[in-house]
N, C-alpha and C positions, 0 to 999 in steps of 0.2 A: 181357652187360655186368654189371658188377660193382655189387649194389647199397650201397652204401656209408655208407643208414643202420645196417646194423649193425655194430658196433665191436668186434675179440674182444681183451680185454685178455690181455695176456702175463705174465699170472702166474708166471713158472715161473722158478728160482731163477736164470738164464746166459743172457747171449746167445747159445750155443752152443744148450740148449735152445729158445731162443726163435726162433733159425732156422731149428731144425729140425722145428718147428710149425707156421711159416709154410710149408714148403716143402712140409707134407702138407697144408696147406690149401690150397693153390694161387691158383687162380682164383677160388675160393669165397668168399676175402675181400679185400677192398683197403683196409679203413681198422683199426688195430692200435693197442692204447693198453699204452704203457708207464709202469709205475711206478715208485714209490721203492724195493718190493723188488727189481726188477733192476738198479736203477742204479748199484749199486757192483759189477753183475757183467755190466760192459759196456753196458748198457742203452744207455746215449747211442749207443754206435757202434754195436750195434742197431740204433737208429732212422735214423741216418744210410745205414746198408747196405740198410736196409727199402726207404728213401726213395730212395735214388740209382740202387742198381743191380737194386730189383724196383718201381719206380713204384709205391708202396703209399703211403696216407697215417698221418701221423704224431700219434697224440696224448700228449703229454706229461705225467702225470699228476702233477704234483710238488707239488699245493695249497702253493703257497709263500707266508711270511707273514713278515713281520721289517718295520722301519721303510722308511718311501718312499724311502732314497737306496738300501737293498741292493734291495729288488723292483727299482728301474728298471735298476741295474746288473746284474741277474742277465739278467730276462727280454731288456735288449738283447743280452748276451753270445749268449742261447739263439735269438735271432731270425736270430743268422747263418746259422742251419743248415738253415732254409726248412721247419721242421714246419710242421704247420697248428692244433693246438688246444696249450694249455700251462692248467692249473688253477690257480689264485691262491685263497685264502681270500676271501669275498666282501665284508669288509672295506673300506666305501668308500674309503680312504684306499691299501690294498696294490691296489686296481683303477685308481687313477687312476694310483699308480706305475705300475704292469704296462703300462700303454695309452701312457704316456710311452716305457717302454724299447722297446715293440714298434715304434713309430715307425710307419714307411710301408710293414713289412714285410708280408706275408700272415698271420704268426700272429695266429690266432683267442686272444681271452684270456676263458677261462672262469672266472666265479664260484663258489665250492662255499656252496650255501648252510646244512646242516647235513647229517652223514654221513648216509647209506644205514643203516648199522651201529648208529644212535643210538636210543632211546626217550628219552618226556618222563623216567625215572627215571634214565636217562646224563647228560641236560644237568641236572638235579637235582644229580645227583654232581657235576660241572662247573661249579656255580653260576652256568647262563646262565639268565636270567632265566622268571619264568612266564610262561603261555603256551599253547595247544594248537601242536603242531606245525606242521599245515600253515600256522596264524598266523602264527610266523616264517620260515616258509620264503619266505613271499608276499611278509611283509617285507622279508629280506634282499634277494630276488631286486630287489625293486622300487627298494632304495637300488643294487644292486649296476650297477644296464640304468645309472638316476641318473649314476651314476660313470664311466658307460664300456664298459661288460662288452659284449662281444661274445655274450655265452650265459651261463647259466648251468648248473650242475648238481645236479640235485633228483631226487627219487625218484619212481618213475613216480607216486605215490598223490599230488602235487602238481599234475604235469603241467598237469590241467586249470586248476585256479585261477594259475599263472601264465602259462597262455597266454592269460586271459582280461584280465591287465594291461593297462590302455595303452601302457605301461612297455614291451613285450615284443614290438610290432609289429616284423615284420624281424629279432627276436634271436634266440638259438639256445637250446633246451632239450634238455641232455643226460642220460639218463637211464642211471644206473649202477641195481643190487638189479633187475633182468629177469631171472626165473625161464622156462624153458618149464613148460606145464603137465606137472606129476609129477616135476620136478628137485626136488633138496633145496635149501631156503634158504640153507646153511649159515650165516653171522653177518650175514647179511642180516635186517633185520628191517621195512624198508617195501620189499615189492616187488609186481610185477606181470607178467604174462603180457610177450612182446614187442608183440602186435595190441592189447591192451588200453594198454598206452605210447605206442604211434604213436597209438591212436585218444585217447587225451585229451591229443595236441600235443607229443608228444615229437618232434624232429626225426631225436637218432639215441638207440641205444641201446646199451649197452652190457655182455656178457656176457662172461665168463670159465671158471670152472670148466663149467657147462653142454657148453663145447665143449670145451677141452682134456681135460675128465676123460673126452670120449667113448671106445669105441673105435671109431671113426670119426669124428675131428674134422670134416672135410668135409660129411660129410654132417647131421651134426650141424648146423653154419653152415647148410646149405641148407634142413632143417627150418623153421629161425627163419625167413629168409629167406620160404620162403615161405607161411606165418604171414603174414608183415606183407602179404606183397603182394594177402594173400587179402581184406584188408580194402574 
């Protein structure tokens, strides 16, 4: 059986490419996160073919943020398609939109609480507020559960402190920046092992280059895999 906390994001410029990644992954993976680089290169119908005709799960990576009438009209557009995770900026105001458009449907609505990719001298650049990191991360997450969120998405290096919320009983923490030990970072710059992400409360995790740049994706996926199970 397909374990389904790990997530292999589909980096890869086509959804031609991105079928034909799945098709050497097989059985090894059943849950696939798509983002904004694919999405003007098929991505949606992607997820729809993932979803329909290989019973894979879908997550939507699109961190979408714009005023409460475009989020509720987007994410109900996207709800008709039966994914299971969609990303919203964690933004109380874009999470109550998001949970409005998703209505009674199955999609999960995930908060991003600050990128994977950021240091405290990025949001410096960005003039978000002072602060130690995992301080706002804890923050955001804790207005975002507030709001509605379904899950959020934090870096493993938070994990622990927001599963210790009260805020986060029953919620989801999804963990993108998951290195295996001796992978390169690349523009990752809060990450952790996969068993070290599951062991401080990550529910799923999420990796990409790690597996696509293998030469053997599959087995690469089952490495991780069984990492996590070894815990």
């Amino acid at each position: 059986m397909t374990d389904d906390r790990l997530i292999v994001a589909l980096d890869v410029p086509h959804a031609v490419a991105g079928l034909a990644l799945a098709e050497r992954l097989g059985d090894a993976v059943g849950f696939y996160k798509i983002g904004l680089g694919m999405l003007t290169g098929g991505g949606l119908a992607l997820a729809m073919e993932l979803k329909g005709d290989h019973g894979k799960r879908i997550f939507l990576d699109l961190k979408l943020f714009d005023i409460g009438a475009t989020i509720e009209a987007a994410v109900r557009g996207l709800a008709q398609f039966d994914l299971d995770f969609l990303t919203v900026h964690g933004d109380p105001h874009v999470v109550r939109a998001a949970k409005e458009g998703a209505g009674d449907s199955g999609l999960k609505i995930l908060a991003v609480t600050v990128l994977t990719s950021l240091d405290r001298a990025d949001l410096d650049a960005c003039l978000i507020r002072d602060g130690a990191i995992p301080d706002l991360v804890t923050e955001r997450a804790a207005r975002a559960f507030e709001a509605g969120a379904d899950g959020v998405i934090a870096s493993p290096q938070e994990a622990a402190l927001i599963r210790a919320l009260p805020q986060a009983e029953g919620r989801l923490i999804v963990t993108p920046g998951v290195r295996p030990a001796g992978a390169a970072t690349g523009d990752q710059k809060r990450i952790a092992t996969p068993a070290q992400a599951i062991r401080d409360g990550a529910d799923y995790i999420v990796v990409g280059r790690p597996v696509w740049q293998a030469a053997d994706p599959a087995a690469a996926a089952r490495a991780i895999l069984e990492e996590m199970r070894g815990l």
